[in-house]
C-alpha positions, 0 to 999 in steps of 0.5 A: 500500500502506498500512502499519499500525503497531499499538502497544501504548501502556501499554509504548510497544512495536510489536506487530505490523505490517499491509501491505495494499493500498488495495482491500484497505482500501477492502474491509475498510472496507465489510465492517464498515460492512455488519456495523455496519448489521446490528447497528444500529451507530451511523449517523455510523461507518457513513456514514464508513467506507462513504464513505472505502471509496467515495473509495478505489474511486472514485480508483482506478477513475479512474486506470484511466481507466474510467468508469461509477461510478453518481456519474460516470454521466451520468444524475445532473448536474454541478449534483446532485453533491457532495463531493471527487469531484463 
């Protein structure tokens, strides 16, 4: 779970609290990545937000013990991967 803390910084005030989970982010981080393409948002955020959502799918998928993410596919070989996960 995450906790987001949003504070207020003219009044140095907390104004709200946010709990949600790591799929949860992980979906949210998608869904504006897609709305952001639509509206021709800028290319860099997009890349990054729909990465981190990945990251957050892909460790989780793993510590289930499953296999089949198209980047764990053998199909694509070891020497072709890249980033964190490869």
């Amino acid at each position: 779970m995450f906790r987001l803390t949003l504070i207020d910084t003219a009044a140095v005030s907390v104004t709200s609290l946010i709990t949600v989970s790591k799929l949860d982010a992980a979906h949210r981080q998608l869904r504006t990545a897609i709305r952001l393409w639509f509206m021709d948002g800028d290319p860099i955020a997009i890349h990054t937000l729909a990465c981190a959502a990945h990251d957050i799918i892909h460790t989780l998928f793993k510590r289930k013990g499953l296999k089949g993410l198209i980047f764990d596919s053998e199909i694509i070989k070891k020497s072709e991967r890249i980033g964190p996960n490869a």
